[in-house]
N, C-alpha and C positions, 0 to 999 in steps of 0.2 A: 553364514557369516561371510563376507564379503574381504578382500586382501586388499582394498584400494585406498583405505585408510592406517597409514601407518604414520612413524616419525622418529628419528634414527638419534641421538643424540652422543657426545664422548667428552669424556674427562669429565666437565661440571656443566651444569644446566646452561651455562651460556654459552655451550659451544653446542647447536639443535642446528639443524639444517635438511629440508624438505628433498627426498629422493624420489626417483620414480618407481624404481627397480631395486630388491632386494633378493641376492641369491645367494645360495651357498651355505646356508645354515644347515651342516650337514654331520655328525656325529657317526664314529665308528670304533667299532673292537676289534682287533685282531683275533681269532680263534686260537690256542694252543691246543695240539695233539700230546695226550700226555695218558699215559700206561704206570701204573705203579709197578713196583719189581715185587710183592707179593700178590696183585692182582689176579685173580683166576680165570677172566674172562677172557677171551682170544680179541677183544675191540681195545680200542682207544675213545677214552674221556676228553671231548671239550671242556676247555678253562678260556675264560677270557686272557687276552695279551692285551699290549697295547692300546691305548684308544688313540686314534687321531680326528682332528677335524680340518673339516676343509676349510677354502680361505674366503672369506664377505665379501663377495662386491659389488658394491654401490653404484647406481647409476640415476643421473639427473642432466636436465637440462639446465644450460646456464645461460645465466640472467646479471646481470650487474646488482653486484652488491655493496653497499656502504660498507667497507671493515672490512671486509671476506668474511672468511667463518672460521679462522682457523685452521684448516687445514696442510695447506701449502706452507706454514709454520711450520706444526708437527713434521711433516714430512720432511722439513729443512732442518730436521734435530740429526736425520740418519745420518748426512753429509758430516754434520757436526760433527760424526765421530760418537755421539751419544739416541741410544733409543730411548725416548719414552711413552713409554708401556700403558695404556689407559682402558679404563672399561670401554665399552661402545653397548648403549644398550637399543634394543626394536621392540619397541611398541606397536602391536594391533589395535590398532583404535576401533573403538562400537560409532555408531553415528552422532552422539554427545561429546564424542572426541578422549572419551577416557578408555584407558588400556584395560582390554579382555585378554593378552595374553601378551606375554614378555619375554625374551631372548637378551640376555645379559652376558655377554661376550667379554671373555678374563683375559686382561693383558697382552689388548691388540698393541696392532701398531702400522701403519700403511706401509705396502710396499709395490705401490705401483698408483701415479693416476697418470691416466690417460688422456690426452684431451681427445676436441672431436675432429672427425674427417671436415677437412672444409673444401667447399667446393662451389665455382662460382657460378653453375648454372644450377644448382640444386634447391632445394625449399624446406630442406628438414632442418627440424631444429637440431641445434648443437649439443651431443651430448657429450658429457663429462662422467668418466668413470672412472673411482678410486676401488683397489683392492687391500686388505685387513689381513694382517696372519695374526692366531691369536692361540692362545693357550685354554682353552675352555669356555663351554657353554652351557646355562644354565637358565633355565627355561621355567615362565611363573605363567600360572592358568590366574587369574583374577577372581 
């Protein structure tokens, strides 16, 4: 299976927008050390603690768009003084373009884009990068 077909989309089907780069989809537990007080063994039991996840982020090259895509919106909620909260889901696409695997990311919300280096003796294209904190991820095999 191949990573180079993918497709990122948030809030509702009309906000989809083509990325190049996807990272961070990363899930973690905290360990607890924990000993019962009638326990007889001289060690310590792991227990999960915490879980945290790291934060998404997005990267593409930019292109002029009719409408934008929304995002510079959402981002313009924080200023507002109000967040809101939206799924963001990443589909792996097979080569018929339908998802073989799913990452459904709970109640992101941007907190960083970046635009890109510009520079006038240069030739790369310009990239654009938004970053995601979210509350959970939840992950579907097809």
């Amino acid at each position: 299976m191949t990573t180079l077909h993918f497709q990122v989309s948030w809030g509702d089907s009309q906000n989809t927008a083509s990325f190049s780069e996807v990272s961070g989809l990363t899930m973690e537990a905290d360990p607890i050390d924990y000993r019962g007080g009638a326990d007889v063994s001289l060690s310590v039991r792991k227990i999960p603690g915490l879980r945290k996840y790291g934060n998404v982020t997005l990267k593409r090259g930019i292109a002029p768009a009719e409408g934008g895509n929304g995002l510079f919106e959402w981002y313009k909620t924080i200023s507002a003084g109000t967040v809101q909260r939206r799924p963001v889901v990443i589909s792996l696409l097979n080569e018929e373009r339908k998802p073989v695997m799913t990452w459904k990311i709970r109640d992101a919300w941007p907190v960083k884009i970046e635009g890109p280096g510009l520079k006038a003796t240069g030739n790369e294209i310009a990239i654009e990068t938004v970053e995601f904190v979210h509350e959970g991820v939840e992950i579907e095999v097809a």
